[in-house]
C-alpha positions in Angstrom: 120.5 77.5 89.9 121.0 74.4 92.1 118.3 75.6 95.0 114.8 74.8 93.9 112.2 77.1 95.1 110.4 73.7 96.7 112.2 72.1 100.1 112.0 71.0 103.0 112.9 72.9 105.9 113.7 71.4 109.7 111.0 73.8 111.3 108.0 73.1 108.8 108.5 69.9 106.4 107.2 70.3 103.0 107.8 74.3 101.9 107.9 76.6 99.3 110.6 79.5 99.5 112.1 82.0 97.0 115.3 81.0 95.7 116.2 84.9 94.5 115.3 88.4 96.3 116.1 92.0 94.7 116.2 93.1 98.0 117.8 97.3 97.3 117.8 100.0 97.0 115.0 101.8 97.4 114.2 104.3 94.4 116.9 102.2 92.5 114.5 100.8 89.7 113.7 97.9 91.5 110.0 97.8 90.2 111.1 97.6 86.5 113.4 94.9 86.8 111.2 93.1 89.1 107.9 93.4 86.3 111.2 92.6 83.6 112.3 89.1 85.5 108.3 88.2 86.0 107.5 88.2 82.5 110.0 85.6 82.1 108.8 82.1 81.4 111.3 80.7 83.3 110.5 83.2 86.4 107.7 83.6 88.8 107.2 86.9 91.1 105.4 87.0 94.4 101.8 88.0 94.7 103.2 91.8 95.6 106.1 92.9 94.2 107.0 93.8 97.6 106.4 91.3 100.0 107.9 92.6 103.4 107.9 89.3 104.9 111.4 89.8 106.4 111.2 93.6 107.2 112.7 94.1 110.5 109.8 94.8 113.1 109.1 98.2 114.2 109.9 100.0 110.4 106.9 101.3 108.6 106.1 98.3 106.5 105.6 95.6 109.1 102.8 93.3 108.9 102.5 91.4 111.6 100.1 88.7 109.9 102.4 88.1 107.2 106.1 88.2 109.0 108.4 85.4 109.2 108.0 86.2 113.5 105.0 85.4 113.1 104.3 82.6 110.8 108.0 80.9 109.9 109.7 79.7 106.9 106.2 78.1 106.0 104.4 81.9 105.7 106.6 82.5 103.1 104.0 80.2 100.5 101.3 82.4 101.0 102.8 85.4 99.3 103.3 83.4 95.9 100.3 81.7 93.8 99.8 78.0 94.1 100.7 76.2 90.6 101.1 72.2 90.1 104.5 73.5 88.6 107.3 75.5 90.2 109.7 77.9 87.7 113.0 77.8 87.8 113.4 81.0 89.8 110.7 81.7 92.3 111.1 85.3 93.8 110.4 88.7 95.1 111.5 92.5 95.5 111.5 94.2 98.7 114.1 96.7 98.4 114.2 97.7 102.1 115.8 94.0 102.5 118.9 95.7 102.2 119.0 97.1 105.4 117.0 94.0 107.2 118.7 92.6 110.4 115.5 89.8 110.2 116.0 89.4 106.4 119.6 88.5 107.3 119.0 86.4 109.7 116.0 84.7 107.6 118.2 84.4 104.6 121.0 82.5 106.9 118.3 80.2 107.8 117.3 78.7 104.3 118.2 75.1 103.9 119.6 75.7 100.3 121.0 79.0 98.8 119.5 82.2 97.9 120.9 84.4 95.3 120.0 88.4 96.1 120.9 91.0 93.6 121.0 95.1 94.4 120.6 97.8 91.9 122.2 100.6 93.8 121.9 104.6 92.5 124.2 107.2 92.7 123.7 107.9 96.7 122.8 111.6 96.0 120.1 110.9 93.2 119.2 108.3 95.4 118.3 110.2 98.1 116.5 113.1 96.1 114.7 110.3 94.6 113.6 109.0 97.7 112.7 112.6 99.0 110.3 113.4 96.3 108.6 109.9 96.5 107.7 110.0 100.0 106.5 113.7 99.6 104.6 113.4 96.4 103.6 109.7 96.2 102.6 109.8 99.6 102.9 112.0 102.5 105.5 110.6 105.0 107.0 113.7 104.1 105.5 117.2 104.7 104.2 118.5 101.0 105.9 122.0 101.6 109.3 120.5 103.0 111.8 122.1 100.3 115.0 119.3 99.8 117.3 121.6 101.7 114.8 121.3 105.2 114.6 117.5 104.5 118.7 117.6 104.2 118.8 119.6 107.4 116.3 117.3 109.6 118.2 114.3 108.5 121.6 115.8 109.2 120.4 116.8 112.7 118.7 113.7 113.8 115.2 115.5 113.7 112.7 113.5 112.0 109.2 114.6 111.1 108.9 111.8 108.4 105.7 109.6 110.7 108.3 107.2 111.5 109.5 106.1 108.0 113.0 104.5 108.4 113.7 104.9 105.1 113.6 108.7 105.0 114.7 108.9 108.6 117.8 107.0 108.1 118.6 108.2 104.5 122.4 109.1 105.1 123.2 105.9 106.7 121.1 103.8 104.4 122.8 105.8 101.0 126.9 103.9 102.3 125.9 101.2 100.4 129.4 98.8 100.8 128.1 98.8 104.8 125.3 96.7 103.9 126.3 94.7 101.3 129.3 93.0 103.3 126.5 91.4 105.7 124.8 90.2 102.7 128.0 88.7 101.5 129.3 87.2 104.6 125.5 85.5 104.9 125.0 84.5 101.4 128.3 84.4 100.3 130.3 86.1 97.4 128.9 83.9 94.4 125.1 84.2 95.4 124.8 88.2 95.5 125.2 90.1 92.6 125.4 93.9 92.6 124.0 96.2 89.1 123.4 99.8 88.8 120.3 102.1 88.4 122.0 103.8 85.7 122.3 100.7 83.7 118.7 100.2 84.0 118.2 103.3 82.8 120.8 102.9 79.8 120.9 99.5 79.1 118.3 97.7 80.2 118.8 94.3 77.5 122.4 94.1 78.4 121.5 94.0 82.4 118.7 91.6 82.0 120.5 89.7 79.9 123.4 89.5 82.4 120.8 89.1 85.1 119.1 85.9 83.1 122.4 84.3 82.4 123.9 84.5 85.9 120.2 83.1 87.1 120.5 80.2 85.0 117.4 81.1 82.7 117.1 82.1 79.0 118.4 85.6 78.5 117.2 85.2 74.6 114.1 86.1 76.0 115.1 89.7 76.4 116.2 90.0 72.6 113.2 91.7 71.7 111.4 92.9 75.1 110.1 96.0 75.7 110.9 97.1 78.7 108.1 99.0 80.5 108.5 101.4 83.2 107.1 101.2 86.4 106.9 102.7 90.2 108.0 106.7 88.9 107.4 109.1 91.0 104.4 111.6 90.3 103.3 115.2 90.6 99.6 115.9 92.1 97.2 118.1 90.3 95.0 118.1 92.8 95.9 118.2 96.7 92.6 116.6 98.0 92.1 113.9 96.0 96.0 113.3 96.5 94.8 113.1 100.2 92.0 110.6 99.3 94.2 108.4 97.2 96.3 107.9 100.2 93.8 107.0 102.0 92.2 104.6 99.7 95.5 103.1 99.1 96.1 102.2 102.7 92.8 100.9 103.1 92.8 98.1 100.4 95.3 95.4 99.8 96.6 95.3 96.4 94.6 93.4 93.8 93.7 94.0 90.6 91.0 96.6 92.1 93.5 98.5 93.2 95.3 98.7 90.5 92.1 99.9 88.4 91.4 102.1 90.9 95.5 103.2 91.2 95.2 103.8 87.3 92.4 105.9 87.0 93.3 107.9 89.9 96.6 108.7 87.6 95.0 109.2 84.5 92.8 112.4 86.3 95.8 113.6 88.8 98.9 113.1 88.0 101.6 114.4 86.2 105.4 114.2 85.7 107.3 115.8 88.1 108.8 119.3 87.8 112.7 119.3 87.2 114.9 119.8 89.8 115.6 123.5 90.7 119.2 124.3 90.5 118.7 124.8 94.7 118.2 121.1 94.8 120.5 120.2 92.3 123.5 122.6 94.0 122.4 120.2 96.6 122.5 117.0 95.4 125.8 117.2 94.5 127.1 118.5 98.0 125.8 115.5 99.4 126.8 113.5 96.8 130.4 114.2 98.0 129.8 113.2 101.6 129.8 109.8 100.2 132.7 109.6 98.2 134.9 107.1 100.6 131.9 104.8 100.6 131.5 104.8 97.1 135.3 103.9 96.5 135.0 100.7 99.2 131.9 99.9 97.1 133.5 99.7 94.1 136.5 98.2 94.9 135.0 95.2 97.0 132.0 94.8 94.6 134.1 95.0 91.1 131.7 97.9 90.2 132.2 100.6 87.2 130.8 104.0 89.3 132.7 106.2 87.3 129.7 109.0 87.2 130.1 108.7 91.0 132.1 111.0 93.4 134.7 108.7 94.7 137.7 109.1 97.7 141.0 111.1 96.5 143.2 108.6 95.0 140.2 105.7 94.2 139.3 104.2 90.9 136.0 102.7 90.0 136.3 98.9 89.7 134.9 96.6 86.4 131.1 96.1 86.3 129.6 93.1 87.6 130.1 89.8 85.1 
């Protein structure tokens, strides 16, 4: 890559920024490729996977302390560990980025390129996805919502969701091409890159690969990589001590103690989550469809192959991403 992740920028001197962001979709696989790209010798991943230093204000993952409002360009160092050496590719995941007035506006202030790369899912999986996340994994969604009341409230612009965007603004969020043209007028065509959650589901090597070439790095390192899984959403056993996970999570920052404590919370209750009934699949696919023109502009601008996808009358899914 020709940006380094050291510079000097006019409103702090001396800096370190991230020269690469996965910044969407949410539910997308996101986490994977993010612990997949940090594993890398060549790569380095913030502190947190997710950062949300250039979350717009107001949304549910604002931290004032660590915002670029609050502390500049120069903030942007403390969410990445000190080292004598910087890697070639210096970054961080926050899939909500994609929708980010301020991360636009941040980005278009770097003195030297970014590259950003999306995985995008199948807006109707995307949206289940997100559904069951935010009911199970946490509870920014009632626990006895059914999909179809979820579906309704969104539709209707009635939101009992404590304020989380994400789930508030689902519809909007799941027209994909909308957002990505501001990301290309800001970073411009050859620094964004656009992949699919159903390749990191089916071929994870080849993405990575792709992903490591286009990044400049050693994509031989993914000949013989595993691959873990991370981030799935979960099924409680147990309702209270779902309750008291929640609020232990939301009272420490994560560390490594919260990620013992994180996995022996799973190992005593959780479990997969149970298939989708055919109600929720009947309506998956119905508003899958709503987004069929959307998913035509997205494939035609962004050269992508969503053949699985509902598309527009007349449209035709584009190449994959080089």
């Amino acid at each position: 890559m020709d940006a380094s992740p050291r510079t000097d920028t006019p409103e702090t001197g001396p800096s370190v920024l991230p020269n690469f962001l996965i910044a969407g979709a949410p539910k997308s696989g996101t986490s994977s490729v993010h612990r997949w790209l940090a594993e890398h010798p060549e790569a380095k991943g913030s502190i947190r996977k997710e950062t949300y230093f250039m979350v717009d204000p107001g949304t549910h993952m604002f931290d004032a302390e660590n915002h670029v409002s609050a502390t500049g360009l120069a903030g942007y160092a403390d969410n990445f560990e000190e080292g004598p050496d910087m890697p070639a590719i210096l970054f961080e995941s926050t899939p909500s980025y994609l929708y980010s007035d301020t991360a636009l506006q941040t980005a278009a202030r770097f003195p030297r390129p970014v590259k950003v790369f999306f995985v995008l899912r199948e807006p109707g999986d995307q949206i289940y996805s997100l559904y069951r996340y935010f009911r199970s994994n946490w509870d920014w969604i009632p626990a006895d919502m059914s999909f179809g009341d979820f579906l309704e409230h969104a539709h209707a612009g009635t939101h009992p969701f404590k304020g989380n965007e994400l789930a508030v603004n689902c519809l909007r969020f799941a027209c994909y091409v909308d957002y990505l043209r501001k990301w290309r007028d800001v970073v411009g065509p050859g620094n964004i890159r656009v992949d699919l959650f159903e390749r990191v589901q089916s071929d994870p090597r080849g993405m990575m690969q792709d992903l490591a070439a286009w990044l400049g790095i050693d994509p031989g390192f993914y000949d013989d990589y595993a691959f873990p899984s991370m981030n799935r959403t979960y099924k409680a056993r147990n309702k209270m001590l779902q309750a008291i996970n929640l609020r232990v999570r939301r009272a420490i920052p994560k560390s490594a103690l919260r990620q013992k404590i994180r996995a022996a919370y799973h190992a005593v209750n959780s479990a997969p989550p149970d298939s989708a009934a055919s109600e929720d699949e009947h309506l998956k696919r119905r508003i899958s469809e709503e987004f069929a023109a959307c998913n035509a502009a997205l494939a035609a601008e962004f050269g992508l192959d969503v053949g699985g996808w509902p598309l527009a009358a007349g449209a035709s899914s584009g190449t994959a991403t080089p």
